[in-house]
ZAMARGU-4260 file (C-alpha; in steps of 0.2 Angstrom, whole numbers, plus 5000, padded with zeros to 4 digits):
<rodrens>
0) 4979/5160/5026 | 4991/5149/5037 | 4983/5136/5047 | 4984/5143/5066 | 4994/5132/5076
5) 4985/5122/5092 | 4995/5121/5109 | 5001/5105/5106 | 5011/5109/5091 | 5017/5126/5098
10) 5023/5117/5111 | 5033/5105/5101 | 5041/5120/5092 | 5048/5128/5106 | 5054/5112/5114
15) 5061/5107/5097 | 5066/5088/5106 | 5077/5077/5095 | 5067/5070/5080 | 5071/5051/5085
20) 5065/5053/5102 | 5046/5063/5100 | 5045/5050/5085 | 5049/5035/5098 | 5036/5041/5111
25) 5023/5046/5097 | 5024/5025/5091 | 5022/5018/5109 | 5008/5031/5112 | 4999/5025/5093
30) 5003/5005/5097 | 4995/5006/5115 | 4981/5016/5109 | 4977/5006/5094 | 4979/4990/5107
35) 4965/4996/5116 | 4957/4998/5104 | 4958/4981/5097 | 4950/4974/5114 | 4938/4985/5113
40) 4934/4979/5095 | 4937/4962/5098 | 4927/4962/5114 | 4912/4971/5105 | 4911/4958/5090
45) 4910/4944/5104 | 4895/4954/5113 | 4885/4959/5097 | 4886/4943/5089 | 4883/4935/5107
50) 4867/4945/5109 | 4862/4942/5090 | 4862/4926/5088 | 4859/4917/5106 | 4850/4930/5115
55) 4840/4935/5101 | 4834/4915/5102 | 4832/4913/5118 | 4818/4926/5118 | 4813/4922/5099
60) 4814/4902/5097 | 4801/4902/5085 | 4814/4911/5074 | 4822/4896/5071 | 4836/4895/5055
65) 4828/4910/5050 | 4838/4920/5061 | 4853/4917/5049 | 4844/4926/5036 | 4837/4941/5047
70) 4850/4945/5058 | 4862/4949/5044 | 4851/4959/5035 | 4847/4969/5053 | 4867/4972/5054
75) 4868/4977/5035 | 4856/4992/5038 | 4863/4996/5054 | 4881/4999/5044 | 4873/5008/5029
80) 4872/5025/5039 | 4888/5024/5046 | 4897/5022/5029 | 4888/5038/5026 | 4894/5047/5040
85) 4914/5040/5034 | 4915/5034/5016 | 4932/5027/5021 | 4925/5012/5032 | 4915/5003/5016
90) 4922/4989/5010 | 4939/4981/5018 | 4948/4999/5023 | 4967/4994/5017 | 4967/5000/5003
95) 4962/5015/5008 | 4976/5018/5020 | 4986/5012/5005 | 4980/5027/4995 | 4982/5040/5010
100) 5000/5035/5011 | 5005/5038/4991 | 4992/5053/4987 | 4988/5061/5002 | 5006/5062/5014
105) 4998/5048/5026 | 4983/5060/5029 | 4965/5050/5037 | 4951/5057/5042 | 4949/5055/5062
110) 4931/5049/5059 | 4937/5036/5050 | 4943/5025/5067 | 4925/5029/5075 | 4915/5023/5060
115) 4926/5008/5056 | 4923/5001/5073 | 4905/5002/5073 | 4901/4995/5055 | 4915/4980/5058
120) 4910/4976/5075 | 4889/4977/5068 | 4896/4965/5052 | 4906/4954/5058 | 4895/4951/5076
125) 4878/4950/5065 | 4887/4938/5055 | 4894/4947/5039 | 4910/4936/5032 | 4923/4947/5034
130) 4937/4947/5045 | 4944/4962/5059 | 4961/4962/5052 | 4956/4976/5040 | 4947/4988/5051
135) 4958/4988/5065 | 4975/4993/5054 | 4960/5006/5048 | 4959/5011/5063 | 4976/5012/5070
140) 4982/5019/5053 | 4968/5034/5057 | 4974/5037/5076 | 4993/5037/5069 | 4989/5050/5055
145) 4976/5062/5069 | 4990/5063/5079 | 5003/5066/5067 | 4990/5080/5061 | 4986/5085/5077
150) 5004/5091/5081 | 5008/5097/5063 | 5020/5085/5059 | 5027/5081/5040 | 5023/5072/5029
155) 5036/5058/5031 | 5032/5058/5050 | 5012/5055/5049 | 5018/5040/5034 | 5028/5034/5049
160) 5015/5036/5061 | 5002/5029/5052 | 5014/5011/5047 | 5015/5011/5065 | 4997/5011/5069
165) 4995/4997/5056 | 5007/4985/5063 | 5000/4986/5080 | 4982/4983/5073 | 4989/4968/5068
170) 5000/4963/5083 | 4986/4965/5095 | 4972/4957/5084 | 4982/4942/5077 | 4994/4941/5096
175) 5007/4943/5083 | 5020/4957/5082 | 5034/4951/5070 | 5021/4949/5056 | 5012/4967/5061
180) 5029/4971/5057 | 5030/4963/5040 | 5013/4970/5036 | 5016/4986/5038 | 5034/4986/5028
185) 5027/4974/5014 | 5009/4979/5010 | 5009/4997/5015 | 5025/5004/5015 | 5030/4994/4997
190) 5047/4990/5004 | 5059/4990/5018 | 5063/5006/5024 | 5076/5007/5037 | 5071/5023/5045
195) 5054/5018/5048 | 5056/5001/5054 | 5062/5004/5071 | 5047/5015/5078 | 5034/5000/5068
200) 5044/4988/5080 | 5041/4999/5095 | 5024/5002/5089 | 5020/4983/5087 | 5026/4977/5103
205) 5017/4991/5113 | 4999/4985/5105 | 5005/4967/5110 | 5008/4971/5128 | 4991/4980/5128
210) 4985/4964/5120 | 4992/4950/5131 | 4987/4961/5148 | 4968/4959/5142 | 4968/4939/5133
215) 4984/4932/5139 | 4998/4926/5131 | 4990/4911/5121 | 4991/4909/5103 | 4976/4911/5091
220) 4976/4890/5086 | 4979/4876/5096 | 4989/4869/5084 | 4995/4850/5086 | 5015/4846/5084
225) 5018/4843/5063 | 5033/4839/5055 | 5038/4834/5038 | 5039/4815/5035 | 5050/4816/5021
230) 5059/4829/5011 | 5048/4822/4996 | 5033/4832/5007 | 5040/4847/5001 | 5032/4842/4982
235) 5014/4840/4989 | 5018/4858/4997 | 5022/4865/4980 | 5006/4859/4973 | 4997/4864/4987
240) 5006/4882/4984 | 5004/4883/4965 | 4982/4877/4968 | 4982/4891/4983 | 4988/4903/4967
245) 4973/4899/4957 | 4960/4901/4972 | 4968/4917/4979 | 4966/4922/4962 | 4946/4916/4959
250) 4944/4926/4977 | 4951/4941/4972 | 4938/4939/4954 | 4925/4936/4961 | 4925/4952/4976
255) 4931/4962/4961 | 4914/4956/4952 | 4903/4958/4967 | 4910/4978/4969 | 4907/4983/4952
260) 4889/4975/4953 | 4885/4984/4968 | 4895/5001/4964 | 4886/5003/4945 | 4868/5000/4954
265) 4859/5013/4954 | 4850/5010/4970 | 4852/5020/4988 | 4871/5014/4998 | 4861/5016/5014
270) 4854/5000/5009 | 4865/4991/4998 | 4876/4981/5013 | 4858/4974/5018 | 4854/4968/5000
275) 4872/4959/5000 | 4865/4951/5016 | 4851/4945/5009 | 4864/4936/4998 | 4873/4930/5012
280) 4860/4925/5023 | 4851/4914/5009 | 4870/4903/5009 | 4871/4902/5030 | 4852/4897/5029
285) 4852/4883/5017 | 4871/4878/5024 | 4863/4874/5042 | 4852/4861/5033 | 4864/4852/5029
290) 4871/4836/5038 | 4886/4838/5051 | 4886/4855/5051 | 4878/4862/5063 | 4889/4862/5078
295) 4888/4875/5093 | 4902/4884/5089 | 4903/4905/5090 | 4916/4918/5089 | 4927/4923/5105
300) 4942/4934/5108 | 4953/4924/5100 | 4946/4907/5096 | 4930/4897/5098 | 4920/4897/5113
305) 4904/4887/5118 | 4887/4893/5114 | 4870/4884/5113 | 4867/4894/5097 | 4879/4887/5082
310) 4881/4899/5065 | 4887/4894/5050 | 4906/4893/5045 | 4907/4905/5033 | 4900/4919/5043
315) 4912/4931/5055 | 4931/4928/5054 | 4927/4907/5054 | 4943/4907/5067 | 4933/4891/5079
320) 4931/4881/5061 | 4950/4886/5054 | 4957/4877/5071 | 4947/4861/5067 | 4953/4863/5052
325) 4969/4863/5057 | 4968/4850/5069 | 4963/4838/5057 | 4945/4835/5064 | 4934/4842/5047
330) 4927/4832/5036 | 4933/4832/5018 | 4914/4837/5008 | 4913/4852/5020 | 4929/4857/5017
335) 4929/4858/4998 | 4913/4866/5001 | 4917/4880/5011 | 4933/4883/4998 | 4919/4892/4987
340) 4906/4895/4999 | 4918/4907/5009 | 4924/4919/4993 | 4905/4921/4988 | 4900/4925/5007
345) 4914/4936/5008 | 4910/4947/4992 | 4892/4947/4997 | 4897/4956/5012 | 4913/4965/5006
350) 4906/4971/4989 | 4887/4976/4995 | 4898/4989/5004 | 4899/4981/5021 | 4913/4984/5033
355) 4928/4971/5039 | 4944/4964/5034 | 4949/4951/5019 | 4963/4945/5030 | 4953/4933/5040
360) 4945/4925/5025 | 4959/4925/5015 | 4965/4912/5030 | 4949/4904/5031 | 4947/4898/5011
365) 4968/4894/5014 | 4964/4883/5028 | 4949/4873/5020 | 4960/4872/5004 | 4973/4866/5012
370) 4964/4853/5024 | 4954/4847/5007 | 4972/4846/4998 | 4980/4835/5015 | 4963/4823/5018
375) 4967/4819/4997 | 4987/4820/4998 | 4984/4806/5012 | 4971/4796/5002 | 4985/4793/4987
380) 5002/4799/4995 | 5001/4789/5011 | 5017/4786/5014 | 5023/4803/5008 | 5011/4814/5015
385) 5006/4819/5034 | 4993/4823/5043 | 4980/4835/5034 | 4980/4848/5048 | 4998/4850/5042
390) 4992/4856/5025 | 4977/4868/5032 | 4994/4878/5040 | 5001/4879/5027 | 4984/4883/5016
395) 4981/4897/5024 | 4999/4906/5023 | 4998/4901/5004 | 4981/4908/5001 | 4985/4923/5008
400) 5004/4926/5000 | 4992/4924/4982 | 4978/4937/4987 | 4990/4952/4997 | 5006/4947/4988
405) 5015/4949/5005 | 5025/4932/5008 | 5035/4935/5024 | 5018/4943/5032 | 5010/4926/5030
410) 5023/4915/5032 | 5026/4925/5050 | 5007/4924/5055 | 5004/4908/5053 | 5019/4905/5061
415) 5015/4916/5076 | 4997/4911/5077 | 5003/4892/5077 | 5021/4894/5086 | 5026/4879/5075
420) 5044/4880/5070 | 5046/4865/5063 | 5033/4870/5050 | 5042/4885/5042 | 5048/4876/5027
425) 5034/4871/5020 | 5028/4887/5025 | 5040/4897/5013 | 5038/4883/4998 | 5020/4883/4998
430) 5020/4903/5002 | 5034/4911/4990 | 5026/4898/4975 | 5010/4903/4976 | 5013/4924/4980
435) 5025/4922/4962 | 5011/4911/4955 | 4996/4921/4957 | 5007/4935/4951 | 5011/4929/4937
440) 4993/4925/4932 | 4986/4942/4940 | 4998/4957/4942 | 4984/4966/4955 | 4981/4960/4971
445) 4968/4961/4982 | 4973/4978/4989 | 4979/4985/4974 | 4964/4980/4964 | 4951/4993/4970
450) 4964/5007/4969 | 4966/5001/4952 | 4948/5004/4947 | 4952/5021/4951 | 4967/5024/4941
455) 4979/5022/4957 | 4993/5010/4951 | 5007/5006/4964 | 5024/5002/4960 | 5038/5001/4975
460) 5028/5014/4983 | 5025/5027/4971 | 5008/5030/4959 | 5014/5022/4942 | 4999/5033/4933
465) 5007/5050/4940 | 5024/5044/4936 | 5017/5041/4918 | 5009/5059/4916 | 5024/5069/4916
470) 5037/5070/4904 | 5054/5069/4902 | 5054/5087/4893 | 5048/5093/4909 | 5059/5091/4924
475) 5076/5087/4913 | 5090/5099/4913 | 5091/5107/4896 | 5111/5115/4898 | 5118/5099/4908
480) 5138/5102/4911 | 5147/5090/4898 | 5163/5084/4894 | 5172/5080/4878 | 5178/5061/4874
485) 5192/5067/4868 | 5198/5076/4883 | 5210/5073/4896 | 5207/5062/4910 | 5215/5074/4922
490) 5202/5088/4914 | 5188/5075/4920 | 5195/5073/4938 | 5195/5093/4937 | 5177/5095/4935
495) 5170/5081/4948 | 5180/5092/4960 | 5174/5110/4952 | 5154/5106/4950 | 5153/5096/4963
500) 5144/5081/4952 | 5145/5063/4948 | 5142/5060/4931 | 5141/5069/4915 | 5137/5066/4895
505) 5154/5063/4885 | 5150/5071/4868 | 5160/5066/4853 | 5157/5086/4846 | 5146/5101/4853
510) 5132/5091/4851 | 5129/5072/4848 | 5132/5060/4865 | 5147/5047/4861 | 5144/5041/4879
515) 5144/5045/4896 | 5156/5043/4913 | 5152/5042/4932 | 5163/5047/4947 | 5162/5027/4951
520) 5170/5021/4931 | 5184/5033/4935 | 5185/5025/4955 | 5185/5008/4945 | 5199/5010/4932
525) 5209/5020/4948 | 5206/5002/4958 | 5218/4993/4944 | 5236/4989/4948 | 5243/4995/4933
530) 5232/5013/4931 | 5240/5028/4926 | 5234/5043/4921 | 5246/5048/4911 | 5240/5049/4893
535) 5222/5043/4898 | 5208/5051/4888 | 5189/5052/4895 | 5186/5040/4881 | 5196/5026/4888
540) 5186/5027/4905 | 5170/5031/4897 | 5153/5019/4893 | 5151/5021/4876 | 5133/5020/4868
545) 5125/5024/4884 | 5105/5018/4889 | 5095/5034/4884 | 5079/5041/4882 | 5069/5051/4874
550) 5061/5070/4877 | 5043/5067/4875 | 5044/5051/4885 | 5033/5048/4901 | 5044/5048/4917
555) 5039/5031/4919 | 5052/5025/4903 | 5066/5034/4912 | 5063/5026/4930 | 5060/5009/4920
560) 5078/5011/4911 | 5085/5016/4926 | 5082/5002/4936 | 5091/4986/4931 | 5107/4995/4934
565) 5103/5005/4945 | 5108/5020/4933 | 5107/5039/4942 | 5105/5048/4927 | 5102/5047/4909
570) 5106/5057/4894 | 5092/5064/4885 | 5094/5063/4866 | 5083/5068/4850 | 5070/5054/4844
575) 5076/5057/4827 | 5090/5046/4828 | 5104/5057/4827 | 5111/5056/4845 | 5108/5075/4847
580) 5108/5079/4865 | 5092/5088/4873 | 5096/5086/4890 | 5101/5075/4905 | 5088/5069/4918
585) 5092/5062/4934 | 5083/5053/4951 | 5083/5070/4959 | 5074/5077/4944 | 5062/5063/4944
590) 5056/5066/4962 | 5054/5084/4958 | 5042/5075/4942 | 5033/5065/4956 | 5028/5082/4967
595) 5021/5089/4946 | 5011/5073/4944 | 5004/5072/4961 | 4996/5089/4958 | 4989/5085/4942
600) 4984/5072/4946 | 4973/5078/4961 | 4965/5090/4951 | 4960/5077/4941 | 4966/5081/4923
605) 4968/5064/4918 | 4967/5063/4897 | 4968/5051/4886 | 4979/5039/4896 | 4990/5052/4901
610) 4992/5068/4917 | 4990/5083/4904 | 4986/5101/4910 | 4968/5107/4907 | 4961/5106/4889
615) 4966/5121/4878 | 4954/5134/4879 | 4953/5150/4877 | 4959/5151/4897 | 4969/5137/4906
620) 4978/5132/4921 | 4996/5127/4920 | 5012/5122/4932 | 5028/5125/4928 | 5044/5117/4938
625) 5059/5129/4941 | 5073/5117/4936 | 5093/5120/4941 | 5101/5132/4929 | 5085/5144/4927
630) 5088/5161/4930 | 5074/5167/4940 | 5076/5154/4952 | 5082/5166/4964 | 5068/5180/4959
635) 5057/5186/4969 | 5039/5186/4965 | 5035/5206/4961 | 5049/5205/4949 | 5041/5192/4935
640) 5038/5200/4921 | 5019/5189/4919 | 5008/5196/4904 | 4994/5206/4912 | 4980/5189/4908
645) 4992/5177/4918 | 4989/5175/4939 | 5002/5165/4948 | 4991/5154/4958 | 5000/5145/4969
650) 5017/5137/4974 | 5022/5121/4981 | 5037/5118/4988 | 5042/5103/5001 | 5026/5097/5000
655) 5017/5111/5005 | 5008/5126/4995 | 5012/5142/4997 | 5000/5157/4992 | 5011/5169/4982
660) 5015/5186/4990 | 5025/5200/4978 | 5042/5197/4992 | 5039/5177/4991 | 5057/5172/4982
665) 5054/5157/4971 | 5067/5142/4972 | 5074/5129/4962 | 5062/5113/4965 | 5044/5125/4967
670) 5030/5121/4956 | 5021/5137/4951 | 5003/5136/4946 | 4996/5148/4935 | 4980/5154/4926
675) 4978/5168/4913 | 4976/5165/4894 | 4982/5149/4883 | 4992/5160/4872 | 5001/5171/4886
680) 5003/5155/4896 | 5011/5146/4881 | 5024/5161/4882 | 5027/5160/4900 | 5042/5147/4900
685) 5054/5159/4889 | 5047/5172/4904 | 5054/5162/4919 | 5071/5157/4908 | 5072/5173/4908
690) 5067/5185/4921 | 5078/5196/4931 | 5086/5190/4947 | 5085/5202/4962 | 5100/5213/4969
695) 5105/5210/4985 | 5097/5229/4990 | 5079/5221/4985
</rodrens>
């Protein structure tokens, strides 16, 4: 049954305005929204952390420290019922957007924005260490994808819609737009898309506006003017980027521990986050007996604010101790301390199931690693190195380039946050060293982890487990046009211009490959002075010995072998070793694979390491792809002869399944479903080769 359209969309479809201008309106309407709601989450931290700790004092002062231990474990059962109400807001919610965008066309459930605001705001204000980074791309990423559903849009719209609703959660929270920017293109998208990138700019600037009306245009530190003293500096920044590797790395560990302890517990999720609170409150409490600690510092909008009440560092998103940090006033033991104390407050809270963002930590465990490395750099170094507030800048770029893998998104918030120019450089040393470090040492990072728990593996924006679950047999064209190498050139240039194509196998007889020739080898050998064609063979313009694979290959090997050269089709030849040709498979036929995996892979037929169809039994489901050169691809439904114990279930096409009518007509690219018996449906391929194509009067 269709979906019934609301108003909204039917009005859109009779307006039909110009796809770049509803897209441009639809990202400053998701960027002011998601702005808001960025004050409003940053506004209710600041109250609920200001009514937990100080108020609740001033009317309990007999509480004493205590109160760093019951206040957290009050928030941690105040979040467990809203997890339950939106699965989605547990843990640190980018990830999850992550997983919408590859699996699910950018699809979030509306809920998701209400629920992640209350749990993070109740974390982070009751002193859970996480940060508000996180929830709030959440958050925007849900309004960008409830309106993109709201109005029925496609698939490649609502991705759109939702990049843009991450890269103004960051512009607003972080009073950075350029790196809301980098965020959404480097972590969530996997790449730089040009077509998206002008409505995430639009989208990112329209949450800052939203965001500099309510706190002003100041940056997040007040970060005293650094310079390098030497170009010899840039060697203290290596290290620092190369030891920011190794802690990125022990932080991404030890969170990955602390969810696999707490997710293989058998023991209610309603209370989990207040047993990680227990955790957590135990550290704070003993931390605020130690000496030169307890200063009367406490969250605000965007920095540290006065407060009678001080809380320990570790808790919230530690902003008011990273600017300390950074101005070169902590003392070295604390530093180091907080270096490990941070990571294990953080996965206490993160990993029991609690809600808020690893962003802020991340920058946190950076800045006290790098203020530790500057207070030592100056003890030995000291006509080399600068002051140590110089190092926790760069910490904190480093730390985070080796947890998210993202580079440019840290090198552009620090430098947003600070508005130090002159520190760039050691920015991109320390930042790019310890991003190709970490991933050297540790291909996931801290996003990708979880999805890899899983089995969701990301490569360049595409699930590398679905990409491994279908075959090359599959999707390859099994009658590709050829050519002989013995041919004319002249013959060649006659066929581009006949079929329309840009490449073939060159075959040395009717059925071993010699080789293979592209539209741009024949463009290159025209380009010489002295070409002629006159006399030229196929085989002079020709690769011989071409990059091939295999039949029963994943899809995976083909997009592996194709990369490096940035080959658009391969021949398919026999694994036997005689050069036989099979077939030919090409990037078009690997996108058509992708839609086959993805719809395997939701219905959760994983086996053995590989996307198979159901287990043979006596019934099964299966999916066939109608591939160029089949002749029903024109049928229509009524008039495929399927064995009485087959059902065609369902078709997908563009994205989108269609429930088969006897008039539907099936198409090249449509993935048909099916059901019936294993032994008719092992029959059915020979079926669809063959089955009567329509007259004109059907």
């Amino acid at each position: 049954m269709t979906p019934k359209r609301n108003a909204l969309s039917s009005s859109l479809d009779r307006l039909a305005p110009p796809e770049g201008l509803i897209l441009l309106i639809l990202s400053v309407l998701v960027g002011a929204c998601t702005g808001f709601a960025a004050v409003l989450f940053i506004k209710l931290i600041h109250g609920i952390q200001h009514l937990s700790f100080t108020s609740t004092l001033n009317v309990f002062p007999f509480i004493g420290k205590w109160i760093y231990v019951i206040i957290p474990i009050l928030g941690g059962l105040l979040v467990g019922p809203l997890i339950l109400f939106a699965k989605e807001a547990k843990g640190h919610g980018v990830p999850e957007v992550m997983q919408a965008l590859i699996l699910r066309g950018g699809r979030i459930r509306a809920r998701v924005a209400v629920a992640k605001i209350a749990a993070s705001a109740i974390c982070i204000g009751t002193g859970g260490s996480a940060g508000r980074e996180g929830p709030i791309v959440q958050v925007g990423s849900a309004l960008g994808s409830s309106i993109g559903q709201v109005l029925r849009l496609s698939d490649e719209r609502i991705k759109n819609l939702v990049a843009c609703g991450a890269a103004a959660g960051i512009a607003a929270t972080f009073n950075a737009p350029i790196a809301g920017v980098a965020f959404a293109i480097e972590v969530l998208m996997c790449g730089l898309h040009l077509r998206y990138f002008g409505n995430v700019v639009i989208a990112s600037v329209s949450s800052s506006i939203v965001s500099h009306y309510f706190f002003g245009n100041r940056v997040a530190f007040e970060v005293p003017f650094y310079t390098m003293n030497t170009p010899l500096e840039l060697l203290l920044y290596l290290l620092l980027g190369l030891t920011a590797a190794l802690v990125g790395i022990m932080f991404i560990q030890m969170l990955n521990f602390s969810e696999n302890v707490f997710d293989n517990w058998d023991f209610p999720q309603v209370f989990k986050p207040a047993i990680g609170a227990i955790g957590l409150g135990l550290i704070g409490f003993i931390y605020m007996h130690l000496p030169d600690v307890a200063q009367p510092m406490v969250e605000s909008t965007h920095g540290p604010g006065p407060s009678a009440t001080p809380i320990p560092h570790m808790y919230g998103s530690g902003f008011p101790f990273i600017e300390q940090a950074i101005q070169g006033k902590a003392i070295l033991w604390v530093l180091v301390a907080l270096v490990f104390l941070k990571p294990i407050a953080t996965s206490f809270t993160l990993g029991s199931g609690n809600s808020g963002g690893v962003f802020a930590p991340s920058l946190f465990i950076g800045a006290m690693l790098g203020g530790a490395m500057g207070h030592l750099f100056q003890e030995f170094f000291p006509s080399i190195a600068g002051s140590p507030g110089s190092y926790a800048l760069v910490g904190m770029a480093a730390v985070f380039s080796a947890t998210a893998r993202a580079p440019l998104t840290a090198m552009l918030i620090v430098f947003e946050m600070s508005n130090d120019y002159f520190m760039i450089l050691p920015l991109m040393v320390a930042g790019i060293t310890a991003c190709y470090f970490a991933q050297w040492l540790h291909p996931e990072s801290i996003y990708t982890m979880k999805l890899a728990k899983r089995g969701v593996r990301f490569f360049e924006g595409r699930d590398m487990d679905i990409m491994q679950g279908v075959r090359v047999s599959e999707v390859m064209r099994t009658k590709p046009v050829t050519v002989n190498k013995d041919q004319p050139l002249s013959a060649l240039m006659a066929l581009f211009q006949e079929t329309n194509l840009h490449g073939f196998p060159v075959m040395k007889d009717d059925t071993h490959v010699w080789g293979i020739v592209t539209l741009q080898d024949v463009h290159k050998m025209q380009s010489q002075e002295d070409f002629t064609s006159t006399g030229k063979l196929v085989s002079d313009v020709a690769i011989e010995a071409p990059i091939t694979v295999f039949p029963d290959e994943p899809i995976w090997v083909a997009i592996q072998k194709m990369s490096p050269r940035d080959l658009a089709r391969l021949p398919v030849v026999s694994r036997d070793g005689s050069e036989r040709l099979c077939g030919l498979i090409s990037r078009s036929d690997i996108l058509r694979a992708y839609d086959v995996g993805v719809m395997r892979k939701q219905r959760g037929q994983i086996e053995e390491g590989q996307v198979h169809l159901r287990k043979q039994q006596e019934n099964r489901f299966a999916e066939f792809l109608l591939k160029e050169g089949d002749s029903c691809g024109n049928a229509m439904v009524k008039d495929i002869p399927l064995p009485d114990e087959v059902n065609l279930v369902s078709i997908k096409r563009g994205g989108k399944i269609i429930i088969p009518r006897g008039s539907t007509h099936l198409s090249v690219g449509d993935v048909l479903t099916v059901y019936g018996k294993t032994s008719d449906v092992e029959k059915l391929k020979t079926i669809l080769n063959s089955c009567p194509i329509p007259s004109a009067s059907k």
